[in-house]
Residue frames relative to the residue before (quaternion, step in Angstrom):
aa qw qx qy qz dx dy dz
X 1.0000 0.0000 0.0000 0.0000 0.00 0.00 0.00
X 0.4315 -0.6746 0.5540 0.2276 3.87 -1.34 0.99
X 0.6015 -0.4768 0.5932 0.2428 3.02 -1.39 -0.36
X 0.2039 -0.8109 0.5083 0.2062 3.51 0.40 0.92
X 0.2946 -0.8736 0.3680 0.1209 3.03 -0.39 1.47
X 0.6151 0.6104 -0.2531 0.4301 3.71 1.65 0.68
X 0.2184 0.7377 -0.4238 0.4781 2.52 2.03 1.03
X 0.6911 0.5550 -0.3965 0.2390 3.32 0.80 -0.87
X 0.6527 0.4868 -0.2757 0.5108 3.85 -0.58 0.03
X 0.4846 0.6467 -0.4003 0.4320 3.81 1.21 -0.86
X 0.0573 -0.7343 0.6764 -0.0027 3.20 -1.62 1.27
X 0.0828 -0.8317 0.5299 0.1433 3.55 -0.43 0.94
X 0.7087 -0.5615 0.2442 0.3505 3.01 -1.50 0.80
X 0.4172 -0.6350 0.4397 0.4790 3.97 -0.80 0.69
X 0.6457 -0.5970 0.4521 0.1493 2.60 -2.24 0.29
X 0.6433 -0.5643 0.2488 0.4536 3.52 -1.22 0.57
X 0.6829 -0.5931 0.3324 0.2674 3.49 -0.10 0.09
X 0.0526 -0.8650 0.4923 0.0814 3.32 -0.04 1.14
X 0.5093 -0.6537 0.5295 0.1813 3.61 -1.16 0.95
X 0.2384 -0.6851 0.6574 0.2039 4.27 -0.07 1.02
X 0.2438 -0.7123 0.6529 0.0830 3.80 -1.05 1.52
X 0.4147 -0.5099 0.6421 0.3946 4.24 -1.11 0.04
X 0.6741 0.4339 -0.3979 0.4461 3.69 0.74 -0.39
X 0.6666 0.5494 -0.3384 0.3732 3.32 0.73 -1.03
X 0.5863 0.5559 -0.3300 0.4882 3.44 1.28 -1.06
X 0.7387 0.3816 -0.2941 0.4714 3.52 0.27 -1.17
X 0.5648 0.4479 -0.4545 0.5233 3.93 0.58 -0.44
X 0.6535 0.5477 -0.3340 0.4017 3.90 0.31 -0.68
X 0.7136 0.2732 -0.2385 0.5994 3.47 0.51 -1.62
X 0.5794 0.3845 -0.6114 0.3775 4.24 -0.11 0.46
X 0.7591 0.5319 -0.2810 0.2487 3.31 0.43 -0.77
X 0.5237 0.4948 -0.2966 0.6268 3.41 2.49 -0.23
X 0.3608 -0.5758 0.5593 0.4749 3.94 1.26 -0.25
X 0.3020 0.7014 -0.6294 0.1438 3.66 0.10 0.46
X 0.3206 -0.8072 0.4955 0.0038 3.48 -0.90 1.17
X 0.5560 0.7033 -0.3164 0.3101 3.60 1.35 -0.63
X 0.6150 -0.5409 0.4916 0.2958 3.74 -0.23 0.85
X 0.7728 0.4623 -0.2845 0.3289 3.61 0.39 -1.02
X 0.7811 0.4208 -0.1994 0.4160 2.79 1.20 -0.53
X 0.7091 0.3488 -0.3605 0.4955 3.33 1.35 0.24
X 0.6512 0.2738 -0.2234 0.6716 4.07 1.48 -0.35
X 0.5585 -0.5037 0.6164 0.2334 3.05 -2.02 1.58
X 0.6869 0.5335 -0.3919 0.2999 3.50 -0.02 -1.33
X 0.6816 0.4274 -0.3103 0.5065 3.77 0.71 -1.59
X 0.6893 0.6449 -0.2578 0.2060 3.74 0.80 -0.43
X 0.4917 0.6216 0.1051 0.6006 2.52 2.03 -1.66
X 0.6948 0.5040 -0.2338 0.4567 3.67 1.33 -0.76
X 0.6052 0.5363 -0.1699 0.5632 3.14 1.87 -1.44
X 0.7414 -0.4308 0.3615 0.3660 3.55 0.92 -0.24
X 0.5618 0.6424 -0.3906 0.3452 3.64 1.16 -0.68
X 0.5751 -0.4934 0.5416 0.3640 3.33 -1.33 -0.47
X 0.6188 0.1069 0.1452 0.7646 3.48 1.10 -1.79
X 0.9176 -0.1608 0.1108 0.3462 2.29 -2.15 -0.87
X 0.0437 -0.6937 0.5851 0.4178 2.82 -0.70 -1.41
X 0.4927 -0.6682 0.5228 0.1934 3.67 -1.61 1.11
X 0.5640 -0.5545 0.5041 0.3469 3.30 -1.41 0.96
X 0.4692 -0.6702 0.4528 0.3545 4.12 -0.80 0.58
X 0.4051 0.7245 -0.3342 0.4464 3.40 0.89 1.30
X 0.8382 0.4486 -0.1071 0.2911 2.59 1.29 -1.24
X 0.2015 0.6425 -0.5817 0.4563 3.51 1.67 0.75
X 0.7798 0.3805 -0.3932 0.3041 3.67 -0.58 -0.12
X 0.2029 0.6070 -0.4909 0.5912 3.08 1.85 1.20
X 0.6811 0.5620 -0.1549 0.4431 3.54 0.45 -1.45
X 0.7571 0.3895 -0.1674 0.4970 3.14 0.20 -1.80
X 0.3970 0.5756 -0.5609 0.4432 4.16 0.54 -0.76
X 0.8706 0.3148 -0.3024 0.2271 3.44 -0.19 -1.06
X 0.6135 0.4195 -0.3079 0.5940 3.66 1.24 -0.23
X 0.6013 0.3225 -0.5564 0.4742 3.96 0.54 -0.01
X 0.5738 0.6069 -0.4501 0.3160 4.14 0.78 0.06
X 0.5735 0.6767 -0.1625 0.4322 3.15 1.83 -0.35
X 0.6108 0.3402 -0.2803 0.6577 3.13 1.31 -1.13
X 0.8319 0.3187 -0.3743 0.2574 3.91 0.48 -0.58
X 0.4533 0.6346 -0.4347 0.4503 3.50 1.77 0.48
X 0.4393 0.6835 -0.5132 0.2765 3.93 1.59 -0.73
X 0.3648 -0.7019 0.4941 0.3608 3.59 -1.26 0.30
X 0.7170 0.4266 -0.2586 0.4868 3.39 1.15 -0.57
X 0.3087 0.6934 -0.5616 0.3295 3.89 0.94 0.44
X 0.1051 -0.7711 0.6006 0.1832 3.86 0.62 -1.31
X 0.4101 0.6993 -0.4230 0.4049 3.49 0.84 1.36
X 0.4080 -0.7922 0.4516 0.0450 3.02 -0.34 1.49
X 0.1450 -0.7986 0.5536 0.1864 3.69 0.10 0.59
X 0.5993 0.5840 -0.3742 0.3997 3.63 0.72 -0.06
X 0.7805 0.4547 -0.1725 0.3928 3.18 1.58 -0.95
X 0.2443 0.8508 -0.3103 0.3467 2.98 2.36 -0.14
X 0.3287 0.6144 -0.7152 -0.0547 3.53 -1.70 0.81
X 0.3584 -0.7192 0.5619 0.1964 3.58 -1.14 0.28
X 0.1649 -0.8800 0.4336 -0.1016 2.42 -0.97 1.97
X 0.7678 0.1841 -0.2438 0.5632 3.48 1.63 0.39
X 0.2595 0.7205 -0.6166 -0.1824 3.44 -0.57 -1.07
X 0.0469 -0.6949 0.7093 0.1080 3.26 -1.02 0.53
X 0.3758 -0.6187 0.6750 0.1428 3.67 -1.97 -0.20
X 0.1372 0.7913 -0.5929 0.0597 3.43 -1.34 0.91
X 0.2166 -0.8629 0.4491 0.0822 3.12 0.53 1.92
X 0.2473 -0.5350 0.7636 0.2635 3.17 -1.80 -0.03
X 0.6969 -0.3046 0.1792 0.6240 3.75 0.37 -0.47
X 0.5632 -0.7367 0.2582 0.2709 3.45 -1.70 0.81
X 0.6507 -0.6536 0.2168 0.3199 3.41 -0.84 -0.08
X 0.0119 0.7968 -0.6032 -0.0317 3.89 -0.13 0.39
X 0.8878 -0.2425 0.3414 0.1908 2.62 -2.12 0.54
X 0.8204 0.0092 -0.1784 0.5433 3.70 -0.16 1.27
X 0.3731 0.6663 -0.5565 0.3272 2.93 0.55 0.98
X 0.2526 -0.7826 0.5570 0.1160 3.56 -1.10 0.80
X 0.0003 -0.8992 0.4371 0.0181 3.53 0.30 1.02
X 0.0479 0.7786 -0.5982 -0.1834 3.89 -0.70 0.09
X 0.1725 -0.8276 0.5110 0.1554 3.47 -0.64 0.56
X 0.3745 -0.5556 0.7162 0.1950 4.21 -1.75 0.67
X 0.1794 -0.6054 0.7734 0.0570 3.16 -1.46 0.93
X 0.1613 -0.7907 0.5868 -0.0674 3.47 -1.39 1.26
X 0.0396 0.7081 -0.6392 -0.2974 3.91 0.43 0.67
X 0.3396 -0.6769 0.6337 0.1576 3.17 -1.94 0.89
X 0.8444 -0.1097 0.0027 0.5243 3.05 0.50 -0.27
X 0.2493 -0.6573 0.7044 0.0985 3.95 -1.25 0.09
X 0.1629 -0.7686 0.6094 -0.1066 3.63 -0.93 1.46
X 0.1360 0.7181 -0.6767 -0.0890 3.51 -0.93 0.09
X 0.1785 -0.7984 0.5516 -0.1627 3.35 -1.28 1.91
X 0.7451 -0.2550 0.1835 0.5883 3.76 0.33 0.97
X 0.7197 -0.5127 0.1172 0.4532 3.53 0.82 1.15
X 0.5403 0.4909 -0.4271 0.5335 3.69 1.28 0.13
X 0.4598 -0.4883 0.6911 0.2692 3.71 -1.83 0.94
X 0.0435 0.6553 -0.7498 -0.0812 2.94 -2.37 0.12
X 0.0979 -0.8326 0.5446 0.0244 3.30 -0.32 1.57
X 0.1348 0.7565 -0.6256 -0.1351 3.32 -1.03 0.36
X 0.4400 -0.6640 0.6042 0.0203 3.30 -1.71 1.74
X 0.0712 0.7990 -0.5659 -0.1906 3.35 -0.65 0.74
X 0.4104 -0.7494 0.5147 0.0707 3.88 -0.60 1.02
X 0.5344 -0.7036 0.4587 -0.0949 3.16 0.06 1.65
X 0.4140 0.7350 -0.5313 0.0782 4.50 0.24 -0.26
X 0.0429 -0.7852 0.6134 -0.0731 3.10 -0.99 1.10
X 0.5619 -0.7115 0.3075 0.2889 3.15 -1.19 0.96
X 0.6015 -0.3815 0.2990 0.6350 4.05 -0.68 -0.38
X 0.5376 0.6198 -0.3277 0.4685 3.75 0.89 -0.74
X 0.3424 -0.7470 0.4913 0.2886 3.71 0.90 -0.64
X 0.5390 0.6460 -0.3609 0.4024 3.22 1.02 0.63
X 0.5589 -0.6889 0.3420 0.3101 3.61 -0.70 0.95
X 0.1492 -0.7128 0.6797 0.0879 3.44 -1.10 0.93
X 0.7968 -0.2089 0.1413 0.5490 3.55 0.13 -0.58
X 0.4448 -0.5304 0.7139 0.1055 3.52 -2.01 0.52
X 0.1817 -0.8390 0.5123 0.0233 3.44 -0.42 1.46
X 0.1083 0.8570 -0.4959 -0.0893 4.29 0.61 -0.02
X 0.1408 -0.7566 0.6245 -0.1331 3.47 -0.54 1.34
X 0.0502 0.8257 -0.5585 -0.0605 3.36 -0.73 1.04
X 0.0538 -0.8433 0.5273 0.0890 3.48 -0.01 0.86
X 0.3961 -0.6340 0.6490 0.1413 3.73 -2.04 0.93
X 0.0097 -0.7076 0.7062 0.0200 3.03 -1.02 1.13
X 0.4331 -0.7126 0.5336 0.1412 3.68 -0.76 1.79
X 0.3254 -0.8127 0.4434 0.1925 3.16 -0.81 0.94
X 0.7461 -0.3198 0.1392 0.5671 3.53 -0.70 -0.01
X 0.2052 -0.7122 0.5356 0.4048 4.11 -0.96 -0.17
């Protein structure tokens, strides 16, 4: 099966909203070895200016997980998830994330590639705050291995 190449341009509807926990942050930044104070003490956070915590600049792809499940739950996408690897992600903050934030994110395929018989999708994820204002631009490019 291809990659249905009229995926590209395709905007799916945002997601329910996800609530940014002080646990979730701190369970996130151990699991990146993240070392920064902000992300594990209010006070050191709160000193720097924050509200809460703050999240290692990873952690959108908490967020984004849930709109790249969209494009791979689509029946007409023709994406193997088995054949799936991820080959980029990048980040393009407006400002970072902390603790109580209510984000919902839009998945956008940008674009659809074919390279020596393998796909390359890339999804850009869209997170905004409860305010509806941008926090960051998630860009995930993902390989789907064609047939052998």
């Amino acid at each position: 099966m291809t990659v249905n190449p009229e995926l590209a341009g395709r905007v799916f509807p945002p997601t329910e909203p996800y609530l940014v926990g002080r646990e979730k942050i701190r369970e996130f930044a151990r699991s990146v070895f993240a070392t920064n104070p902000l992300c594990f003490d209010v006070s050191a956070a709160q000193a720097a200016g924050y509200s809460d915590l703050v999240a290692p600049p990873t952690f959108p792809v908490v967020v984004q997980e849930r709109t790249l499940h969209q494009l791979l739950s689509e029946p007409d996408a023709g994406i193997d998830f088995s054949r799936v690897v991820h080959g980029d992600q990048r980040f393009s903050f407006s400002r970072p994330i902390v603790a109580g934030d209510e984000l919902t994110a839009t998945l956008t395929v940008a674009s659809i590639k074919s390279l020596g018989g393998h796909s390359m999708v890339t999804a850009e994820s869209s997170i905004v705050g409860a305010d509806g204002e941008h926090v960051v631009t998630a860009i995930s490019t993902l390989v789907v291995r064609g047939d052998e």
